[in-house]
TORMI-20801 format. One record per atom (N, C-alpha, C): residue number from 1; z, x, y; atom name. Coordinates in Angstrom, 2 decimals, decimal comma, padded with zeros to 5 digits. Example, Ala and Ser with C-alpha at 12.3 -4.5 7.8 and 13.67 -1.06 7.14 Angstrom:
> k:z:x:y:a
> 1:007,80:013,19:-005,69:N
> 1:007,80:012,30:-004,50:CA
> 1:007,80:013,20:-003,30:C
> 2:007,08:012,85:-002,25:N
> 2:007,14:013,67:-001,06:CA
> 2:007,87:012,90:000,03:C
//
This chain:
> k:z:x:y:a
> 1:073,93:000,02:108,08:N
> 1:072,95:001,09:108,12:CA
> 1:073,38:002,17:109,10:C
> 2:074,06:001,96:110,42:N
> 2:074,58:002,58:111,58:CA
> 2:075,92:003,49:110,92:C
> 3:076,76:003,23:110,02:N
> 3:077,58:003,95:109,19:CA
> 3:076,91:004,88:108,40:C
> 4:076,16:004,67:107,75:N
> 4:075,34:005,32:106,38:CA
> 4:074,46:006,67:107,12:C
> 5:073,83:005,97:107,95:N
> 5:073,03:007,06:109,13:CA
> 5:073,88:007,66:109,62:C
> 6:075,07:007,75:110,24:N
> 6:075,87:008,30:110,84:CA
> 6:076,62:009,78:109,92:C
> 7:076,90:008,55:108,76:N
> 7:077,59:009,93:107,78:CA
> 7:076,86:010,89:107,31:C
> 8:075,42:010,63:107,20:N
> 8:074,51:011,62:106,58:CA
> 8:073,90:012,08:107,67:C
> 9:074,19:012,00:109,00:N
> 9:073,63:013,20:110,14:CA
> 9:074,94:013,95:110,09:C
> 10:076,14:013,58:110,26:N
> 10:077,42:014,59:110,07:CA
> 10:076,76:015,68:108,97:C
> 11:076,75:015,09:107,98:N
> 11:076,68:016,17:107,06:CA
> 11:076,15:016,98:107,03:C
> 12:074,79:016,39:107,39:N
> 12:073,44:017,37:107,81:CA
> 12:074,00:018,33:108,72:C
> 13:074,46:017,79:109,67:N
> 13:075,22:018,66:110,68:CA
> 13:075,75:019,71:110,31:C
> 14:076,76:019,49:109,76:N
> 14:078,24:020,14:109,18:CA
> 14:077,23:021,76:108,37:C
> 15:076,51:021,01:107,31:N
> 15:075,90:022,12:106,30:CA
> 15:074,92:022,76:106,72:C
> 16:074,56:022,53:108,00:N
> 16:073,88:023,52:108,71:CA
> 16:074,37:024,59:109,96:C
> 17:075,45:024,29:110,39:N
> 17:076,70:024,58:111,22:CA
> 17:077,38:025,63:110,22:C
> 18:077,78:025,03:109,07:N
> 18:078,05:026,39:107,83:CA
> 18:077,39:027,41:107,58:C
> 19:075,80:027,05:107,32:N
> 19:074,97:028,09:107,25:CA
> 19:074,32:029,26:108,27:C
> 20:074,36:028,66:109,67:N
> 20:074,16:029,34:111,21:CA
> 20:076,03:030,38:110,78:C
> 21:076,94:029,73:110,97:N
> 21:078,24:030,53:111,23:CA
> 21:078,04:031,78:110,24:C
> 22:077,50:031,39:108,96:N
> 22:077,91:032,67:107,97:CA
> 22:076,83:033,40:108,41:C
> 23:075,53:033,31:108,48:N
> 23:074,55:034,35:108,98:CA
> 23:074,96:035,06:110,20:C
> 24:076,19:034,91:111,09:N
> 24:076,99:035,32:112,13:CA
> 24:076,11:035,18:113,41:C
> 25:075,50:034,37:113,11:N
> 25:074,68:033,69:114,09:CA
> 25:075,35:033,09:115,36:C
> 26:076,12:032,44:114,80:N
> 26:076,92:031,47:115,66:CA
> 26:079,05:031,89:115,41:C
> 27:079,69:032,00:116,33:N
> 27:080,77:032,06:116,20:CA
> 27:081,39:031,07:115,60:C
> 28:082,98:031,37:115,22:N
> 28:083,61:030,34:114,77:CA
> 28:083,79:029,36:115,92:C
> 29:084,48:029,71:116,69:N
> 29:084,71:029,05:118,58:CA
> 29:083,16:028,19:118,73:C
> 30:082,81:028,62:118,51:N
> 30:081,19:027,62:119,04:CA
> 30:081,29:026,95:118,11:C
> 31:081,60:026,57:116,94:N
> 31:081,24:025,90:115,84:CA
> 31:081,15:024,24:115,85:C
> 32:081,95:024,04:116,91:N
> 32:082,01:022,22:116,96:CA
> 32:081,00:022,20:118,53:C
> 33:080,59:022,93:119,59:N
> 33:079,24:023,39:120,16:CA
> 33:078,18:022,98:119,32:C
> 34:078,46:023,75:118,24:N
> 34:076,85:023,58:117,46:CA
> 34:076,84:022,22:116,63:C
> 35:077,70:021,84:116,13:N
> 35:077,60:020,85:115,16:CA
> 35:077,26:020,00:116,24:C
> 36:077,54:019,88:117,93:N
> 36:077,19:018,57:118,77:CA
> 36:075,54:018,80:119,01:C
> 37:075,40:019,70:118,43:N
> 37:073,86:020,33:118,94:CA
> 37:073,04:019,89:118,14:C
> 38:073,40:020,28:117,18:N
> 38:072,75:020,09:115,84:CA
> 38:072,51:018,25:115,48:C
> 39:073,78:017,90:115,45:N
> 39:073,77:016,00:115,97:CA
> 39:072,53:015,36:116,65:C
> 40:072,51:016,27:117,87:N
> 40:071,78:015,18:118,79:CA
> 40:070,45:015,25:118,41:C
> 41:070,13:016,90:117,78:N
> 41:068,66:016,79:117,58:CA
> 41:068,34:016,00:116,21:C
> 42:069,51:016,33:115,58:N
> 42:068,90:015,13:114,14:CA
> 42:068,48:013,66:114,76:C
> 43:069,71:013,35:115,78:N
> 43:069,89:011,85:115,78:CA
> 43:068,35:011,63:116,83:C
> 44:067,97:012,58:117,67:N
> 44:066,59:012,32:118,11:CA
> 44:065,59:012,29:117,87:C
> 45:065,95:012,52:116,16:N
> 45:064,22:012,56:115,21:CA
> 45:064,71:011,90:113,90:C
> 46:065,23:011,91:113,42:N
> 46:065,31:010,99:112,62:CA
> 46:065,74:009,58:112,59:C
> 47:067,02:008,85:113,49:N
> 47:067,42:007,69:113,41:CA
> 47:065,95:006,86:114,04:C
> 48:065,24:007,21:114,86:N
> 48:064,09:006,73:115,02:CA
> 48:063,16:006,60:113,85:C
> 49:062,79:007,43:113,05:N
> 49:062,40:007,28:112,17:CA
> 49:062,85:006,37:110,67:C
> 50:064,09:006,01:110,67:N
> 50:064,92:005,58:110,00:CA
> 50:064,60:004,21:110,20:C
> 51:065,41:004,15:111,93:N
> 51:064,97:002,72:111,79:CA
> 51:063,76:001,81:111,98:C
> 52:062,67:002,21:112,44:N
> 52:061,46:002,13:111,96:CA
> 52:060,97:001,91:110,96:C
> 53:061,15:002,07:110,36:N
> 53:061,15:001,98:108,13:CA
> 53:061,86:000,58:108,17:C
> 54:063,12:000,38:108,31:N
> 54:063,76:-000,53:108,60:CA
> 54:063,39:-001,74:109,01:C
> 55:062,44:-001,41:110,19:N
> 55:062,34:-002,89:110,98:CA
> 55:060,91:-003,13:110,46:C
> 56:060,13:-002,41:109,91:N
> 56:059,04:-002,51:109,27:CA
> 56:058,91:-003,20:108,01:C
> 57:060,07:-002,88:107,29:N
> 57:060,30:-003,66:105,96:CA
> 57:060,60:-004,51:106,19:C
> 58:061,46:-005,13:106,86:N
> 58:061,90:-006,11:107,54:CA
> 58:061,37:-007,46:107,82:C
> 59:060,19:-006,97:108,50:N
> 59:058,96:-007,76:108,97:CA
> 59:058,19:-008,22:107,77:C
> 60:057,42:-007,23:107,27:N
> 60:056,89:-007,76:106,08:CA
> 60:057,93:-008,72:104,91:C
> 61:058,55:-008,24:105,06:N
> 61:059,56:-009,32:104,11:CA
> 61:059,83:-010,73:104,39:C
> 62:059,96:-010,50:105,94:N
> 62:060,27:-012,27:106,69:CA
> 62:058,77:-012,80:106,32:C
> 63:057,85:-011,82:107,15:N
> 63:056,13:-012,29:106,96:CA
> 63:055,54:-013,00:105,10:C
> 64:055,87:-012,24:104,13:N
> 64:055,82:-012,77:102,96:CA
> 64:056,64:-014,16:102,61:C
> 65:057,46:-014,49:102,95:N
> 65:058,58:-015,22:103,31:CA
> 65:058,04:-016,84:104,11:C
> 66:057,46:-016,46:104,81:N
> 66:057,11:-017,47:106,00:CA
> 66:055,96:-017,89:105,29:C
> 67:054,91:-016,94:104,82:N
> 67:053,74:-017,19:104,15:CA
> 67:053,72:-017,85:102,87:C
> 68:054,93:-017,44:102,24:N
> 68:055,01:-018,09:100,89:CA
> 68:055,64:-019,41:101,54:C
> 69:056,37:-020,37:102,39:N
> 69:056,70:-021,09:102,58:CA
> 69:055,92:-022,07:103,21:C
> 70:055,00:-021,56:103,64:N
> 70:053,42:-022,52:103,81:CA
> 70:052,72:-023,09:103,07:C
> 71:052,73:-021,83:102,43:N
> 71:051,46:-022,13:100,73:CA
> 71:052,58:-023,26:099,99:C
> 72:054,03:-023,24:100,07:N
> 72:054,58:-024,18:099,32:CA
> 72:054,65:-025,72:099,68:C
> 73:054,72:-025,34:101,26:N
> 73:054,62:-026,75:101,86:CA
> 73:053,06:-027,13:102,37:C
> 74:052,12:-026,18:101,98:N
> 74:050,50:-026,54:102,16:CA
> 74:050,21:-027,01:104,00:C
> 75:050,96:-025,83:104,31:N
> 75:050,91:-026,27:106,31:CA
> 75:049,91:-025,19:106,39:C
> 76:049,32:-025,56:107,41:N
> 76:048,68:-024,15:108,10:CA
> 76:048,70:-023,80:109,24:C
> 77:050,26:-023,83:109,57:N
> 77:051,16:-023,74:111,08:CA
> 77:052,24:-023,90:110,77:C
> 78:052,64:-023,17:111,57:N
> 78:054,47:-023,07:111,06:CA
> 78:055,51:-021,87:112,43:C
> 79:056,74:-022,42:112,46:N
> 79:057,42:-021,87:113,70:CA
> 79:058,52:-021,16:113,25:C
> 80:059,05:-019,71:113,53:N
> 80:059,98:-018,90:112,94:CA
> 80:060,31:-018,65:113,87:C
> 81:061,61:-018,61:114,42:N
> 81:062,47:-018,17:115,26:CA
> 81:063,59:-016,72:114,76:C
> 82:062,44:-015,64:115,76:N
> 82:062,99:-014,36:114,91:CA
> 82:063,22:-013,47:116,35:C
> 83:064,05:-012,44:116,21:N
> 83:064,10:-011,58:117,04:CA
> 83:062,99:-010,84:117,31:C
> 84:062,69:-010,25:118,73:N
> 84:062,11:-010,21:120,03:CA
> 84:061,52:-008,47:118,97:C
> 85:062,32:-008,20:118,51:N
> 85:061,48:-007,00:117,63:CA
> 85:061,12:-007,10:116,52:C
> 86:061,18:-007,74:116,16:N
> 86:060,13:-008,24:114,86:CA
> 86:059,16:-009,17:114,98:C
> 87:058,86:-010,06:115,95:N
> 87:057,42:-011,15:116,14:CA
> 87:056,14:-010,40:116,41:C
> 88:056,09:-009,10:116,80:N
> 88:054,72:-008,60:116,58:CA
> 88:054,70:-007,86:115,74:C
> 89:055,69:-007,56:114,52:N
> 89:055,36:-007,09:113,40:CA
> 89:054,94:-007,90:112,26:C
> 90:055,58:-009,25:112,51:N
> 90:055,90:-010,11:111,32:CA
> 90:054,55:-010,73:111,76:C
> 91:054,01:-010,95:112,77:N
> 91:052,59:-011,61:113,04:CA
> 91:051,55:-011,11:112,57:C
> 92:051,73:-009,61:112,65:N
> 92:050,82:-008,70:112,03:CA
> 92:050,27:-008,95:111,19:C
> 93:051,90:-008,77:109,82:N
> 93:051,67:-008,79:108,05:CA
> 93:051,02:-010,52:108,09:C
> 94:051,55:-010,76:108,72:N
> 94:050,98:-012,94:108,32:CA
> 94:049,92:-012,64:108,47:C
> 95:049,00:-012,03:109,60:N
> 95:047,65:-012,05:109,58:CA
> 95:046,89:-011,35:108,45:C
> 96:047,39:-010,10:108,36:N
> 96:047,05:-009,15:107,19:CA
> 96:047,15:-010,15:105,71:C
> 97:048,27:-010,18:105,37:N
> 97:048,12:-011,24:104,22:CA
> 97:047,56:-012,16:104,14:C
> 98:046,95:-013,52:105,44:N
> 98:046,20:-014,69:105,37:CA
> 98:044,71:-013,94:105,05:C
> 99:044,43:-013,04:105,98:N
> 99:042,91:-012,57:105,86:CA
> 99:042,27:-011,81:104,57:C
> 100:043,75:-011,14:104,08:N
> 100:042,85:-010,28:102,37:CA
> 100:043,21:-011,31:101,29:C
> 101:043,61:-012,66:101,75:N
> 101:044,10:-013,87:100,64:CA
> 101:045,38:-013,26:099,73:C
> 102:046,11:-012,38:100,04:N
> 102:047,39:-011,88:099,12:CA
> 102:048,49:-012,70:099,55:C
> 103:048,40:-013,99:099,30:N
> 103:049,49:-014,86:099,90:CA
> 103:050,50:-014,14:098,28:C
> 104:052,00:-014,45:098,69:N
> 104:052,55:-013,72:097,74:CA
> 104:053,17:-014,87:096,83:C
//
């Protein structure tokens, strides 16, 4: 995902760095200036947003997961050993799904 995000803020970069230079906005000499400019503000609003989506889907997916593996083994307790950023998401959806009965 850290590749994929990466190449599509370049670009973003790049084709907006093209479009500032030709409006003569920006010099040629500044041009790798701006593209670092242009970078940081993408990468400070969007990769946050990106991966957020990410760790959100994430969660619900393990959470459906864990839930369907209850209802199969008919427990009503159960222990997942998950990373430190996903246990209060994935606790969330388990609750959300036990309480509106949408076990999946």
């Amino acid at each position: 995902a850290s590749l994929i995000c990466g190449s599509i803020l370049n670009s973003a970069a790049a084709a907006s760095e093209r479009g500032i230079e030709q409006t003569g906005a920006v010099s040629s000499e500044d041009r790798d200036d701006v593209t670092t400019f242009i970078s940081a503000i993408v990468q400070a609003y969007a990769l946050p947003q990106v991966y957020t989506a990410i760790l959100v889907s994430r969660d619900e997916a393990m959470a459906r997961n864990i839930v369907r593996q209850m209802e199969d083994l008919d427990s009503r307790k159960a222990v997942a050993i998950v990373g430190a950023m996903h246990s209060n998401g994935i606790l969330a959806h388990i609750r959300n799904l036990l309480s509106e009965g949408n076990i999946p």
